[in-house]
C-alpha positions in Angstrom: 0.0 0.0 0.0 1.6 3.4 -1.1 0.7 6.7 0.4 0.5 10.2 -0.4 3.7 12.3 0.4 1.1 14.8 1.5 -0.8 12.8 3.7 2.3 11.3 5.3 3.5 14.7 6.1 0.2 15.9 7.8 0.5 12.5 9.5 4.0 13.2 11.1 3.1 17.1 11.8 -0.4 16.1 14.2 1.7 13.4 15.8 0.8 14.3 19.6 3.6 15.8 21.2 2.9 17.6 24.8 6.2 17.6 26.1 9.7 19.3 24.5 11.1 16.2 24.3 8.5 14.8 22.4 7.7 18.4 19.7 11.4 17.9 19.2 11.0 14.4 18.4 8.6 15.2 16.2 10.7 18.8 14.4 13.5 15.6 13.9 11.0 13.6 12.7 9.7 16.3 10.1 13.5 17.0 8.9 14.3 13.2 8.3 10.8 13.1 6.2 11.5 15.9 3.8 15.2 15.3 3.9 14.0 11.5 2.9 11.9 12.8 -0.1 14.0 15.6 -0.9 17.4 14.4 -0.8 17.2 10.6 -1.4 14.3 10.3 -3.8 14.6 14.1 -5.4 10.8 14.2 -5.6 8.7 17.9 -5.4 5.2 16.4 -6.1 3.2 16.0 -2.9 1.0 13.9 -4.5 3.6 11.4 -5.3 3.1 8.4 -3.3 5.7 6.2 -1.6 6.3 2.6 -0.9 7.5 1.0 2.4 10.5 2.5 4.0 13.4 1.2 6.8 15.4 3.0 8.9 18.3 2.3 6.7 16.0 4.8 3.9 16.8 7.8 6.7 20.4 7.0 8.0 21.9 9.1 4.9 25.0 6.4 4.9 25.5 6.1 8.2 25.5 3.0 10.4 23.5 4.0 13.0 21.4 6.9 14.9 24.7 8.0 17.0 27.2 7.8 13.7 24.6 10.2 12.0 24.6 12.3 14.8 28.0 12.9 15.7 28.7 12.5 11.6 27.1 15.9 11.7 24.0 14.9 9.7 21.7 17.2 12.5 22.3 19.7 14.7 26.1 20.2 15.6 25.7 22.9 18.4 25.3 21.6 21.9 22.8 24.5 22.5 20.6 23.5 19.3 20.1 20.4 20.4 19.5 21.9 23.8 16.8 24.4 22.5 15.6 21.4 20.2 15.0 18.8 23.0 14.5 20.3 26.1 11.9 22.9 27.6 12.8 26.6 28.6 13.3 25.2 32.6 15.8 22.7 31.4 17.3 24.9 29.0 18.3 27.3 31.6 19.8 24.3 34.1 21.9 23.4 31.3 23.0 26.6 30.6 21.8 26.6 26.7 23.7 23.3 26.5 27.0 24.4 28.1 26.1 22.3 30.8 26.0 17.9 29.7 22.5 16.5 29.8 23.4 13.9 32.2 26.3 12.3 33.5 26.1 9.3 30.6 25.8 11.6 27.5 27.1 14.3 25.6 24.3 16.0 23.5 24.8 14.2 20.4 24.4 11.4 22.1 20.8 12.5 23.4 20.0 13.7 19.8 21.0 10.2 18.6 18.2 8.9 20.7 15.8 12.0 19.5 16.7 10.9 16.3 16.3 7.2 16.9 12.5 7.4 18.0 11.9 10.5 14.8 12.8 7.8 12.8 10.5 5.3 13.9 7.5 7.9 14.0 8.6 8.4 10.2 8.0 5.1 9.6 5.4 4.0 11.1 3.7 7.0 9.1 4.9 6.0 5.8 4.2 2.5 6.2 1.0 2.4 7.8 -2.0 1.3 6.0 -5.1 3.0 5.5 
């Protein structure tokens, strides 16, 4: 079953999303989507519709979610992943991103995981049957 570029889009934009976390999920999700369609498939026509995908469609070459990320494939800035991922409270703890996230991760290591779950919200929006 192929779908609409246009509907998938609409799809991936009215995911729910209370939480920063979750609207930048969804801003990665919307980048990897038209980068996807853009980049890889060099199509303009939002009425052109698109088979099944895999994450391997989004990774742009790389291996993996963290490869991609610290390949420089999104954000490079520690604070534009901050202002990305995180809500104006946590932005200011962290200092704009001058501060690490936690004591486990750098922030391309968070974005990796932003990116990670994007992906699989583009996905399951490109795959899923009407």
């Amino acid at each position: 079953m192929q779908r609409h570029i246009a509907d998938i889009r609409h799809d991936i934009e009215t995911n729910p999303a209370r939480s920063a976390w979750d609207k930048g999920v969804r801003g990665y999700a919307e980048e990897l989507f038209d980068g996807y369609v853009r980049d890889a498939l060099n199509i303009c026509d939002e009425n052109t519709c698109l088979g099944k995908i895999a994450e391997k469609d989004l990774l742009n070459g790389a291996s993996d979610w963290s490869q991609y990320s610290w390949g420089g494939c999104a954000d490079v800035y520690d604070c534009d992943i901050c202002e990305h991922l995180c809500s104006p409270s946590e932005q200011k703890k962290r200092r704009g991103g001058e501060l690490r996230p936690n004591a486990n991760e750098e922030w391309l290591d968070v974005q990796a995981r932003a990116l990670r779950q994007a992906a699989r919200l583009v996905i399951r929006a490109v795959n899923r049957r009407d």
